[in-house]
KEGUPA-9610 format. One record per residue (C-alpha): residue in three letters; x, y, z. Coordinates in steps of 0.25 Angstrom, whole numbers, padded with zeros to 4 digits, always signed. Each point is the difference from the previous one (the first is absolute). Example, Ala and Ser with C-alpha at 12.3 -4.5 7.8 and 13.67 -1.06 7.14 Angstrom:
# KEGUPA-9610
Ala+0049-0018+0031 Ser+0006+0014-0002 
# end
This chain:
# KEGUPA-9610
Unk-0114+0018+0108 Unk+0004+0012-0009 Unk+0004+0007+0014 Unk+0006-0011+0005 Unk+0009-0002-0013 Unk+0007+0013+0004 Unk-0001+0001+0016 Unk+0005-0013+0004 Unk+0015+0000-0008 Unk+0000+0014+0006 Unk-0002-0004+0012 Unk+0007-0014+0000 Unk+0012+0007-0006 Unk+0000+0009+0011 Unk-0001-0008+0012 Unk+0014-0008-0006 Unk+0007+0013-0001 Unk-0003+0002+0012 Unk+0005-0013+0007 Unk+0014+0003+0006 Unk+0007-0010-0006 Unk-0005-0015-0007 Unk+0008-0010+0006 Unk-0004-0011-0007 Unk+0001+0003-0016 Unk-0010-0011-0004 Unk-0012+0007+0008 Unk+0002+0014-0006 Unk+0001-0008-0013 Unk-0011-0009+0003 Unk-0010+0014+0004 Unk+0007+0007-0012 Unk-0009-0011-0008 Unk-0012-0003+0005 Unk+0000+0016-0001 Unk+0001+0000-0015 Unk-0009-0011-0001 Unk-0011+0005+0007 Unk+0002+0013-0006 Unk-0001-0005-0013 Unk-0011-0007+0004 Unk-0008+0011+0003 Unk+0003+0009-0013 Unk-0004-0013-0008 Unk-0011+0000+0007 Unk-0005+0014-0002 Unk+0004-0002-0017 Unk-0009-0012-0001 Unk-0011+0006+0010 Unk-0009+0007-0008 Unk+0001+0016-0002 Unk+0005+0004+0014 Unk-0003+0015+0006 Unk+0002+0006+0013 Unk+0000+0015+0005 Unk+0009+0000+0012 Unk+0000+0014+0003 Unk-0005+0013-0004 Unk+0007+0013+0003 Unk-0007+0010-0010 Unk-0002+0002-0013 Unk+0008-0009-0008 Unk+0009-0004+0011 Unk-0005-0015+0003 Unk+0007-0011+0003 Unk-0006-0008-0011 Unk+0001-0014-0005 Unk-0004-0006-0013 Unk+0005-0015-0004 Unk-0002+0003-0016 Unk+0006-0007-0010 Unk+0011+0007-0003 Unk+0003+0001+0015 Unk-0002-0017+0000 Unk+0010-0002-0012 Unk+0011+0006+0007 Unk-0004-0005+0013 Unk+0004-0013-0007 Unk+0011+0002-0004 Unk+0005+0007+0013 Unk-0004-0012+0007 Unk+0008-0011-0009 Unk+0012+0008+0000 Unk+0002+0005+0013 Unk-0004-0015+0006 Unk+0010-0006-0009 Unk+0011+0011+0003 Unk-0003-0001+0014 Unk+0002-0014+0001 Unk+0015+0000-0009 Unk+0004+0009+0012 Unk+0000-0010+0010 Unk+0013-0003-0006 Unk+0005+0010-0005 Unk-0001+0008+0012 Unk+0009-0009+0008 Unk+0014+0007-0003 Unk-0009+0014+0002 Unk+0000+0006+0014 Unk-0013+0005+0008 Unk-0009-0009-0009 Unk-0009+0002+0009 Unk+0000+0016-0004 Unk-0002-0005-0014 Unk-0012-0010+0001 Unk-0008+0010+0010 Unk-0001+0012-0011 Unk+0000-0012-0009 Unk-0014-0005+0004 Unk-0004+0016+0004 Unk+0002+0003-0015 Unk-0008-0012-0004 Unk-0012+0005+0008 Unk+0002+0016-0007 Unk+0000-0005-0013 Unk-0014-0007+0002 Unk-0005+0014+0005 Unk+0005+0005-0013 Unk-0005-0009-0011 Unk-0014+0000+0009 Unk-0001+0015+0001 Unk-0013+0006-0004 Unk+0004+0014-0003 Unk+0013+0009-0002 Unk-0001+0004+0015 Unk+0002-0014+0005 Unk+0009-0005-0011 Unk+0010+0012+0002 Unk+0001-0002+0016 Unk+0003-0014-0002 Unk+0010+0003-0012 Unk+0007+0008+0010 Unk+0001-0010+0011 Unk+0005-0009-0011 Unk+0012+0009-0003 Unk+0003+0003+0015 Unk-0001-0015+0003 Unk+0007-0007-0013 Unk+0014+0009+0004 Unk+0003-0009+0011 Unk+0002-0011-0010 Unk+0010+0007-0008 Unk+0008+0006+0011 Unk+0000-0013+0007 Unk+0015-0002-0002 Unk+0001+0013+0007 Unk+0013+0001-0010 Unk+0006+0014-0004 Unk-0007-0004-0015 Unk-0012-0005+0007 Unk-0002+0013+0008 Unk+0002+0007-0014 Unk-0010-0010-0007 Unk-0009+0001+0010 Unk-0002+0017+0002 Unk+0001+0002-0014 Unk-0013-0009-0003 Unk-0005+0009+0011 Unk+0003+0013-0005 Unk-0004-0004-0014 Unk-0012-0007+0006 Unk-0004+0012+0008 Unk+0000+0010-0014 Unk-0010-0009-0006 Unk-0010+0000+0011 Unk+0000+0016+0000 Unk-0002-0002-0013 Unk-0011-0008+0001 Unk-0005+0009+0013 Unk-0003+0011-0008 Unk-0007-0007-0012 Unk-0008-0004+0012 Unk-0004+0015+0004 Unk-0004+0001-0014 Unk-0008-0011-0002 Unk-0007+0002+0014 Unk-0005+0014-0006 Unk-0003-0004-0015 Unk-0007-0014+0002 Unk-0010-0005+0005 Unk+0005-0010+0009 Unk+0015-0006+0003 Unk-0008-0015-0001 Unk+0004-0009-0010 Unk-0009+0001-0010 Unk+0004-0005-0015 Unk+0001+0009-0010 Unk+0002+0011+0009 Unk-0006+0011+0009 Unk+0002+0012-0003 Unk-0011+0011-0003 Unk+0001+0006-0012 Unk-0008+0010+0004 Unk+0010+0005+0010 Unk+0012-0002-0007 Unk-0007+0009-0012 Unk+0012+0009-0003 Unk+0010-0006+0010 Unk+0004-0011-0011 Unk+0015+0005-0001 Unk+0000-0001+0015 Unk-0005-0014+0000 Unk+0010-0004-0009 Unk+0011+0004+0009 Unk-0006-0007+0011 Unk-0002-0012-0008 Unk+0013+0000-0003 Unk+0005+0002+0013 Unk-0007-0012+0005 Unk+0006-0009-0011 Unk+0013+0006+0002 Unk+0000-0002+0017 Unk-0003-0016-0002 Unk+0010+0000-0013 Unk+0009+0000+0014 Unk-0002-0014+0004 Unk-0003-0005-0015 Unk+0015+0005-0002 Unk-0003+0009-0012 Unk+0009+0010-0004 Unk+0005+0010+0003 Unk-0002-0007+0014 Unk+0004-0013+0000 Unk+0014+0003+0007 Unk-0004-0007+0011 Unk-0002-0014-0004 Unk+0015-0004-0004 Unk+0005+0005+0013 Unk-0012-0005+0008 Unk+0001-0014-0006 Unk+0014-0004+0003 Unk+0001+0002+0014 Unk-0013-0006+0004 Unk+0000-0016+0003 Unk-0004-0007-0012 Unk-0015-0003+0004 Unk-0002+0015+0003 Unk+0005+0002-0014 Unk-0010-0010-0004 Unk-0010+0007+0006 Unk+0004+0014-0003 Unk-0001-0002-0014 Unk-0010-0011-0001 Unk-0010+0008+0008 Unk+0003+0013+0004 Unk+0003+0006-0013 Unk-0013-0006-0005 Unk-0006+0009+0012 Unk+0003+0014-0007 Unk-0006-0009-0013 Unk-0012-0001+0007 Unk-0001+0014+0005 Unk+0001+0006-0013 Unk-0011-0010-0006 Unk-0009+0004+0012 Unk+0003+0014-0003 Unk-0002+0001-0014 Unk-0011-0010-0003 Unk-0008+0001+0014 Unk+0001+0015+0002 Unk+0004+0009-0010 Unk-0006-0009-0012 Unk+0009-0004-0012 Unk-0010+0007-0009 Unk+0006+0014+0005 Unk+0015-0002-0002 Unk-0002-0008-0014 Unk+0005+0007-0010 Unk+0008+0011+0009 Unk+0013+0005+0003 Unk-0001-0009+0014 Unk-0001-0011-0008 Unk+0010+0001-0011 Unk+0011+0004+0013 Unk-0005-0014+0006 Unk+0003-0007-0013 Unk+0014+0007-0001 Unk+0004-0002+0014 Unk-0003-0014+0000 Unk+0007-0005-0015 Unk+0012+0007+0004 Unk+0001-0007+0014 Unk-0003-0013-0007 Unk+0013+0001-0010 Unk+0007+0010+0011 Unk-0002-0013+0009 Unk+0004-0011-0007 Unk+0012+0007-0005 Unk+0005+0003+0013 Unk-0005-0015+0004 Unk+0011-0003-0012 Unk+0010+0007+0005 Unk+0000-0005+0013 Unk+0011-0009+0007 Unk-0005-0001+0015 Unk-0013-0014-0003 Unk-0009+0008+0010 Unk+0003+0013-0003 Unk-0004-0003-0015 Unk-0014-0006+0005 Unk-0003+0013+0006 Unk+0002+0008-0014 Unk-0008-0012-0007 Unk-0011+0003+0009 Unk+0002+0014-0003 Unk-0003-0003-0014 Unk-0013-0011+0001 Unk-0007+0007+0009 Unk+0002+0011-0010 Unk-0007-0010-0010 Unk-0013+0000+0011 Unk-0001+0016-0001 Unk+0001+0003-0016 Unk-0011-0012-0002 Unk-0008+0007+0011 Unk+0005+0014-0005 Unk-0006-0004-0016 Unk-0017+0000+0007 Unk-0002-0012-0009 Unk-0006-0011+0004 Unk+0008-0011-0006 Unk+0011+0008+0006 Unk-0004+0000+0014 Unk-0003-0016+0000 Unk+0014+0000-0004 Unk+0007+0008+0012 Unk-0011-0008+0008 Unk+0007-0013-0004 Unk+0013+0006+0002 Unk-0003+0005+0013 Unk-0002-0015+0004 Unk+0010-0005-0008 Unk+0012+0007+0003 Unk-0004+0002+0016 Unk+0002-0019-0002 Unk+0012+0002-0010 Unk+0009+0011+0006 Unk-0001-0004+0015 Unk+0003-0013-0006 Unk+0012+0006-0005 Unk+0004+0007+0013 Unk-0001-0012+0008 Unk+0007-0009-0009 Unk+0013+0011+0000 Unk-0003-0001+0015 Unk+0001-0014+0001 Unk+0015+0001-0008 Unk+0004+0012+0011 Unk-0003-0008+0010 Unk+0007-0014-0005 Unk+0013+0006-0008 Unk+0001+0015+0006 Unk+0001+0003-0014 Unk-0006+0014-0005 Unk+0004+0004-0012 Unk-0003-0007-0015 Unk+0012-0001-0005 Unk+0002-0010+0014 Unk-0010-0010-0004 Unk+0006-0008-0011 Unk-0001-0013+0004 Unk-0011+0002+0011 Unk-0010-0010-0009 Unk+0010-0011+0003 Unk-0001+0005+0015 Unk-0014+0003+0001 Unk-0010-0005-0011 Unk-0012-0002+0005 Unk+0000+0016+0006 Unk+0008+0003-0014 Unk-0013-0006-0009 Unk-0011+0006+0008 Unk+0008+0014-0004 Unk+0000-0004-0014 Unk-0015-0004-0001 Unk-0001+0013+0006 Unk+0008+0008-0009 Unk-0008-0007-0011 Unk-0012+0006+0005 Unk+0005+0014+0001 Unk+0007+0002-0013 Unk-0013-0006-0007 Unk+0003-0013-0006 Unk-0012-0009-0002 Unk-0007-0006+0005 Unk+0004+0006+0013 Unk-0008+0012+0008 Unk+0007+0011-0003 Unk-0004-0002-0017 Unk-0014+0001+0003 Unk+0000+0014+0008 Unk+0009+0005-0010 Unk-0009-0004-0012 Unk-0011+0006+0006 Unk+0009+0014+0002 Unk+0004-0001-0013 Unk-0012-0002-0007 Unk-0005+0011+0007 Unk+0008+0009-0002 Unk-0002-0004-0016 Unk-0015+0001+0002 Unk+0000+0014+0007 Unk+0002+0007-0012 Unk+0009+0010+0009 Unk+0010+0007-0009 Unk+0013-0004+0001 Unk-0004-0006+0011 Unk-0007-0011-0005 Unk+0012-0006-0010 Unk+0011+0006+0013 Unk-0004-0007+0011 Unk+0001-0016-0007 Unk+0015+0005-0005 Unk+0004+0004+0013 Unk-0007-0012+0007 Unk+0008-0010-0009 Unk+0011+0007+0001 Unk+0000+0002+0014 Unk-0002-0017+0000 Unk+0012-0005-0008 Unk+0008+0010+0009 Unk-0007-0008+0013 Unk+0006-0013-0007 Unk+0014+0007-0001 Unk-0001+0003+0014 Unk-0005-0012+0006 Unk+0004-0012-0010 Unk+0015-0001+0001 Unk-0002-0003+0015 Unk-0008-0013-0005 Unk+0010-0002-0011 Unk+0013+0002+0009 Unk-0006-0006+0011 Unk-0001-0014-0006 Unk+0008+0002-0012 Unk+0013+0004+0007 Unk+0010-0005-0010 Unk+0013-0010-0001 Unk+0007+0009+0011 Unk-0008-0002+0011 Unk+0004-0008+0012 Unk-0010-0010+0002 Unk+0010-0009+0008 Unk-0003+0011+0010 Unk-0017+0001-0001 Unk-0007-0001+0011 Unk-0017-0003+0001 Unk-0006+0014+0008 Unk-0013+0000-0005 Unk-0008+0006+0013 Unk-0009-0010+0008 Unk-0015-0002-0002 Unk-0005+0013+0008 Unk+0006+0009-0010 Unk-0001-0011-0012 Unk-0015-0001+0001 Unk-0005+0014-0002 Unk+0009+0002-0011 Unk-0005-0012-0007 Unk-0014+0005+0001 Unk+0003+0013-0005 Unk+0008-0006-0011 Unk-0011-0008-0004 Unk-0011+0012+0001 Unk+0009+0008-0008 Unk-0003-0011-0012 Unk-0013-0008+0003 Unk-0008+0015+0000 Unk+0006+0002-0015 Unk-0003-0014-0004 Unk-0015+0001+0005 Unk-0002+0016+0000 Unk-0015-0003-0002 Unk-0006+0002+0012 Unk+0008+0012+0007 Unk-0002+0006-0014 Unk-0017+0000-0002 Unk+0001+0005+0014 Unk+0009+0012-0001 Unk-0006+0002-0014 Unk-0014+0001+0009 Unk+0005+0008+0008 Unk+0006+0010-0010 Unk-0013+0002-0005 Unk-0006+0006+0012 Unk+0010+0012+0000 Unk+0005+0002-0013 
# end
């Protein structure tokens, strides 16, 4: 089933990029489906089928081809899953006024199948040949448009994407001679005998391997490619790109820090303290550019640049506490940004409409998409009792019980303040939106609210974004579990 999960959206994607040409629309879209379906089907199947392990191939010491559904890897198989399906399904419509859909769905479903590869990678060998295939096949969805911008967009998430993986290349040589194994293993592998007297040196590879997957969790100083690579790409792309791509570089970060290095040898060091600066200062860099801002999709990109950032300084602290707070957010914010991105789609789509100060009025327009954006924005500033307040309770009274210096009283100021900046940036959208004044012309309005296909998964999302902050219990026990096992 695990192989399966990852070999047959490969191949079904493959075999409808291949077709010459889709003559009748409803068929591709009707294949499209039942593809994301079954493949969903299968990854479920794997996170609720016991503690799956396979051993594909073996090329020589450390270099297997290694599979190992743990459950960390089953979390973000979740979340992969629900998001993707959902996004999937909202492009049915949304790529109607696209060209060579059939360009889009075929990487689409390809992607879907790498990512499950990813989350289910047994070691760093196999996790990094698949975050690769990622990359090179998540590219085509931004330059889809195959627009000047796009182009640009598209190459520049390459380039930067292609720095982080050198980066993380050569933490990999490292690793290879000082631990034990490249296997996942919590708490680490590294033999401290061997690395006796190397330490500074492992440092700098630690180091390197958070800073090559800070590329895709769009950390500064390398987030550049998010707010260009956003904009140009169809809106579930967007959704995707931030919903789960940048949670991928997240993911290679904990894997690298908790399950191979160890968090007991960077604690307390200068690769610690630089993790904890780097990510407080994309956190308030982000939302004050988010702030800023005029272009809605644009300003999406640089608030992702600044939650995600969220994520890494609660991993970045080695607290426990603090890590089931990035955990939730992790989940949280993959539901409440795509969300976002597909609710700014849905307004592209109907009005043509792009930039904020356009939308005044597009509540009257556009409710229903409107409202599942506001319960969204709800749940990413942090108001109660939606999502977003309970992951950033845990990352602040984390941070408060770590007992870091500076640190520990820094991190909640920032994260508050970096929160009534995200209501500065995404509030007056809701206010204008339905508040548009005396002066508006409402003898002219005109219903444009999208039809059910694109209607349907935003409502899910909306309501996910809400009802996992009104009963955080279960999602919270388990990540707390899980937190105990590595931290």
């Amino acid at each position: 089933m695990l192989i399966l999960s990852i070999l047959f959206p490969v191949l079904l994607g493959l075999g409808i990029l291949l077709k010459r040409e889709w003559k009748r629309r409803n068929a591709l879209l009707t294949l499209t489906g039942a593809g994301l379906i079954a493949t969903a089907a299968l990854g479920m199947g794997v996170v609720f089928g016991g503690d799956a392990e396979l051993l594909l191939f073996s090329f020589g010491e450390n270099l297997d081809l290694y599979f190992h559904a743990d459950t960390m890897g089953k979390l973000f198989a979740v979340v992969v899953n629900v998001v993707w399906v959902l996004s999937g399904f909202y492009a049915f419509e949304y790529m109607k006024h696209e060209q060579e859909e059939q360009r889009f769905f075929g990487f689409y479903l390809m992607v879907h199948g790498i990512l499950h590869g990813l989350v289910f990678a047994g070691g760093m060998v196999t996790f990094y040949l698949f975050y690769e295939l990622m990359t090179l096949l998540s590219v085509p969805l931004i330059l889809h448009n195959r627009s000047k911008d796009a182009i640009k967009g598209g190459l520049k998430y390459l380039f930067y994407s292609l720095f982080g993986a050198y980066m993380v290349l050569f933490g990999l040589f490292f690793l290879n001679r000082f631990a034990d194994s490249l296997t996942f293993l919590p708490g680490g592998t590294l033999n401290m005998g061997a690395v006796s007297g190397n330490e500074a040196l492992m440092l700098v590879v630690a180091f390197s391997m958070i800073l090559g997957f800070s590329v895709k969790a769009g950390m500064f100083p390398l987030h550049a490619w998010l707010p260009t690579a956003h904009p140009v790409a169809p809106a579930p792309a967007s959704a995707v790109m931030s919903g789960i791509i940048v949670k991928m570089g997240v993911l290679g970060m904990i894997r690298s820090v908790y399950y191979l290095v160890g968090a007991d040898f960077i604690r307390g060091t200068w690769v610690q303290t630089v993790w904890m600066s780097l990510s407080l200062a994309t956190v308030f860099m982000g939302s004050m550019l988010a702030y800023r801002e005029k272009v809605m999709k644009k300003r999406l990109a640089y608030s992702t640049v600044s939650q995600a950032s969220y994520i890494l300084f609660g991993l970045s602290l080695l607290q426990s506490e603090a890590m089931t707070g990035a955990l939730l957010h992790v989940v949280f914010h993959a539901v409440i940004k795509s969300c976002l991105f597909l609710s700014a789609g849905a307004i592209i789509y109907k009005t043509h409409k792009t930039n904020v100060e356009e939308l005044r009025g597009i509540g009257k327009e556009m409710p229903v998409a409107l409202w599942c954006y506001t319960f969204a924005s709800a749940a990413l500033i942090g108001i109660p009792p939606a999502s977003g307040f309970i992951s950033k309770w845990y990352l602040a009274t984390g941070a408060l019980a770590s007992g870091i210096e500076v640190y520990s009283w820094l991190g909640p100021v920032v994260l508050l303040t970096s929160a009534l900046l995200t209501a500065g940036y995404l509030l007056p959208i809701t206010v204008n939106g339905f508040l548009p004044g005396a002066d508006y012309p409402y003898s002219e309005l005109k219903k444009k609210e999208p039809n059910l296909v694109m209607l349907l998964p935003l409502l899910i999302l909306a309501a996910l974004a809400v009802v996992l902050g009104i009963f955080p219990k279960p999602l919270t026990d388990c990540i707390a579990a899980l937190v105990n096992t590595v931290v």
